[in-house]
N, C-alpha and C positions, 0 to 999 in steps of 0.2 A: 568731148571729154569735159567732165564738171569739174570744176574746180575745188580743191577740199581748203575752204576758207576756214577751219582751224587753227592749221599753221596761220594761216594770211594772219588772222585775228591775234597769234599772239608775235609774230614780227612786229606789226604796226603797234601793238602796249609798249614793244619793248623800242621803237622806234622815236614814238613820241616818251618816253624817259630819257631821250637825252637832250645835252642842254641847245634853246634854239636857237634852229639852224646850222647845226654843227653837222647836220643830216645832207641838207640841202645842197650837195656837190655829188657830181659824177660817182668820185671811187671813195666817198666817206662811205661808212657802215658802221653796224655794234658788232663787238666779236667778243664770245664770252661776257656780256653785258658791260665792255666800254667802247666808247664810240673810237673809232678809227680811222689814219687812210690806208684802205688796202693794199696802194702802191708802196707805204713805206712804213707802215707799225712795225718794231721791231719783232714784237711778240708774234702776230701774223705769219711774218715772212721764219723765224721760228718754227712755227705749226706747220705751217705748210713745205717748206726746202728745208732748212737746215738740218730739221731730223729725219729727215729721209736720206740726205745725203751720205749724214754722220754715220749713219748704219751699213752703209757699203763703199768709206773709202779705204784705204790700204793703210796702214799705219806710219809710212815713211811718205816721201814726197810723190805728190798726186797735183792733179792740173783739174780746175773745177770750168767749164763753160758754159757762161751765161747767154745763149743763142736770142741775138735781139733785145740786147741789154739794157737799150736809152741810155740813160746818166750813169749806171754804173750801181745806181745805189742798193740793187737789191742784193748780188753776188758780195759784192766789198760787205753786208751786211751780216752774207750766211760764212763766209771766210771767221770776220768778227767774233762771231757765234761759235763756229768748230773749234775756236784755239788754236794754238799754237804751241803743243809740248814740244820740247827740245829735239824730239829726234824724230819730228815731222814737219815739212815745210809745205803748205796749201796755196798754190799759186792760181789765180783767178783771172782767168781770160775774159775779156767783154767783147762780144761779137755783135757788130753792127751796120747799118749801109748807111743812117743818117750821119750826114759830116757833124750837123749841127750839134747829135747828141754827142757824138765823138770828142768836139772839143768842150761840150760841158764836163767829159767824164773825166776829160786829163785836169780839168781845175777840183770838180767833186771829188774823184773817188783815185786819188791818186794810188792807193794799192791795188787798183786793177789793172791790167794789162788791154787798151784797147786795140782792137782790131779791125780795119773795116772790110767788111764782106758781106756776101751776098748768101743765104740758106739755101738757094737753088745749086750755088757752086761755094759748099764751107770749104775757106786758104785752110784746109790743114792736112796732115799725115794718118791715114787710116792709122787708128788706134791710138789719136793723141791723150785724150780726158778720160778722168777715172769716173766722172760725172758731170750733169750738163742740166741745165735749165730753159725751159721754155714757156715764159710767159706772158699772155695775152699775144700772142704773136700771130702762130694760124691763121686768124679770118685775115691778116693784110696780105697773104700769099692766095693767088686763084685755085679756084676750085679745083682744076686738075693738077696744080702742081704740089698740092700739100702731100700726098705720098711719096713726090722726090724729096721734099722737105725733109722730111721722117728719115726717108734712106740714106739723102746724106749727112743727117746726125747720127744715123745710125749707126755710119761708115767710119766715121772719128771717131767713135767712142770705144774705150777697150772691152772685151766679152767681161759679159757681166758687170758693165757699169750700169748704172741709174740715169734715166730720162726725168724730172719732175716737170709735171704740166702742169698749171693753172688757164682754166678759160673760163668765158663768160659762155653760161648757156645751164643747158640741166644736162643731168647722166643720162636720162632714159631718152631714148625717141618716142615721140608721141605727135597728136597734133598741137600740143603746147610748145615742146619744142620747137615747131615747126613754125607759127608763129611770134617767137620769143626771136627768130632767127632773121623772121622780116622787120619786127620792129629794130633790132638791134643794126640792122645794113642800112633802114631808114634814117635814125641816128646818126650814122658814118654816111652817109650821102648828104645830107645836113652841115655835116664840115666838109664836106670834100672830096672822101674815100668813096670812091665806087667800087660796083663788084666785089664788096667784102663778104664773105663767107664762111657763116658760125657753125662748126660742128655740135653734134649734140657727143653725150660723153660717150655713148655707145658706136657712135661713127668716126668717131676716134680711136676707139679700141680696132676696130676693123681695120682701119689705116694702117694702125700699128702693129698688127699681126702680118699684113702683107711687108712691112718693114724691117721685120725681122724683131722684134719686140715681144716679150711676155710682160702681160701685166699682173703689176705684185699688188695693185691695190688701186681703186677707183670711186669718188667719194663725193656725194652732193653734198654742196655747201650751204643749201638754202637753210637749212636748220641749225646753221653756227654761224653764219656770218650773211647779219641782219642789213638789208641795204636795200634801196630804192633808188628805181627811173623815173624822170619828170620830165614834159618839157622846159621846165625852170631849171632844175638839178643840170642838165646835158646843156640849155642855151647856156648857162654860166660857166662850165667848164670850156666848152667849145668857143666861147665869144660870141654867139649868134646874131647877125642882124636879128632887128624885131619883125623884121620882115620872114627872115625861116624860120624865128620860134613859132610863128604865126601858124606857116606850113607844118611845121614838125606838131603842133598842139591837135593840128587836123587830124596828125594819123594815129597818137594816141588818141582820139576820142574815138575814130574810124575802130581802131583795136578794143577799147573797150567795151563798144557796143556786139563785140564777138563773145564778150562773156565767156572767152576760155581763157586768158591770163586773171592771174591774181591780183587787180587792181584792190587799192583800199576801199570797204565797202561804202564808204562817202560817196554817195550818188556824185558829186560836185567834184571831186579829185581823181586827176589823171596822174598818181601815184603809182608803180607796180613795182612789183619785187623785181632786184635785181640778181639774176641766179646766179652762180657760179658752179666749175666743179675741178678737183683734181684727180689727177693721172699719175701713177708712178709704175713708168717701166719699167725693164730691167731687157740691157739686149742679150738677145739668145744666139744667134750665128750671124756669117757674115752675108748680108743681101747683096746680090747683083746690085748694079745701079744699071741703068737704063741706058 
């Protein structure tokens, strides 16, 4: 598959217009042409959840879960966002296994409610949340269990609530995704993570249909939200010995000489877009679980 370096060509204009190095991190990007971080611009997390949510929750008191929350900050964000008219109360639960993020979120984001748990077995009551979010989460769940994933948020959530996904990957399957998929587990094995496993958006959809999930809308991000992989950008997020930037610089060049990712056309940079896409379900019946 050839790469259509048009897009490539005008991410990387609009990359280098911002100011330097403010690029040069893991989840910075341009969005709408200002630089950003993905994990926390308000306007982002806006575009992506908030308005999706706003559109399908009930007018009176609703329970919003943030599945795999971290610190809390993006839910307590999209809460923020929705308001608070008088004769509706939006209570934000934070779902999460790490202790560590758990006691950031009761200092950060003390309007959420945190919880710890595990996605294999979500603590709740079939049909808790009127809505639920799920972000960059997936690939740290194995490969075979992300359809119990799926099923048991499917299982807490009331009929006809809203799923929003955000991942890192493209929509379509292809051989790019398929390589975007090894680079990205190379990456996570680099700090640490083994065994991570990137859906592409259309292998998700799948998931989600066996889940009991219709999807209302499904959306490549590469052409709104402008961001790049490095082994500079990931060794500085991650902390890297110079010793695995070293290794990790290997498998970008290894990748680039496949000439089916989008690196910048700089013969000399191991630069490549970094994809994303969102998901917004919506559940249809109630699935078995397993």
């Amino acid at each position: 598959m050839s790469v259509d370096f048009k897009w490539v060509t005008r991410a990387y204009s609009e990359l280098y217009n911002a100011p330097s190095g403010r690029l040069n991190y893991w989840r910075n990007a341009i969005f709408f042409g200002e630089p950003i971080d993905s994990y926390r611009d308000p306007g982002f997390i806006n575009y992506i959840f908030t308005q999706q949510i706003a559109n399908a929750l009930p007018d009176r008191e609703c329970v919003i879960a943030d599945f795999g929350c971290g610190d809390g900050h993006v839910i307590q964000t999209v809460v923020s966002q929705l308001g608070q008219p008088e004769d509706r109360r939006v209570l934000p639960i934070g779902i999460e296994v790490d202790g560590a993020a758990l006691r950031k979120m009761k200092e950060k984001a003390s309007g959420v409610q945190p919880v710890r748990g595990d996605l294999l077995d979500v603590p709740f009551d079939p049909k808790a949340f009127h809505a639920g979010i799920l972000r960059f989460v997936l690939p740290f769940i194995g490969k075979d269990d992300q359809l119990l994933a799926l099923k048991q948020i499917h299982n807490v959530l009331k009929d006809g609530a809203v799923l929003v996904i955000l991942n890192d990957g493209v929509l379509k399957e292809s051989k790019m995704a398929e390589d975007y998929k090894t680079l990205f587990a190379e990456c996570a094995a680099h700090e640490g993570f083994s065994n991570m496993h990137y859906l592409s958006g259309e292998s998700l959809i799948v998931l989600a249909d066996k889940a009991g999930f219709d999807v209302e809308a499904a959306v490549d991000l590469t052409d709104i939200v402008f961001g790049y992989l490095s082994p500079e950008s990931f060794a500085r997020a991650a902390q890297l010995t110079p010793e695995k930037r070293r290794s990790l610089e290997a498998v970008f060049k290894a990748c680039k000489q496949e000439n089916v990712l989008p690196f910048e056309p700089d013969p000399d940079s191991l630069r490549v877009l970094h994809p994303m896409y969102t998901c917004v379900l919506k559940k249809r019946r109630s699935a078995p679980l397993p």
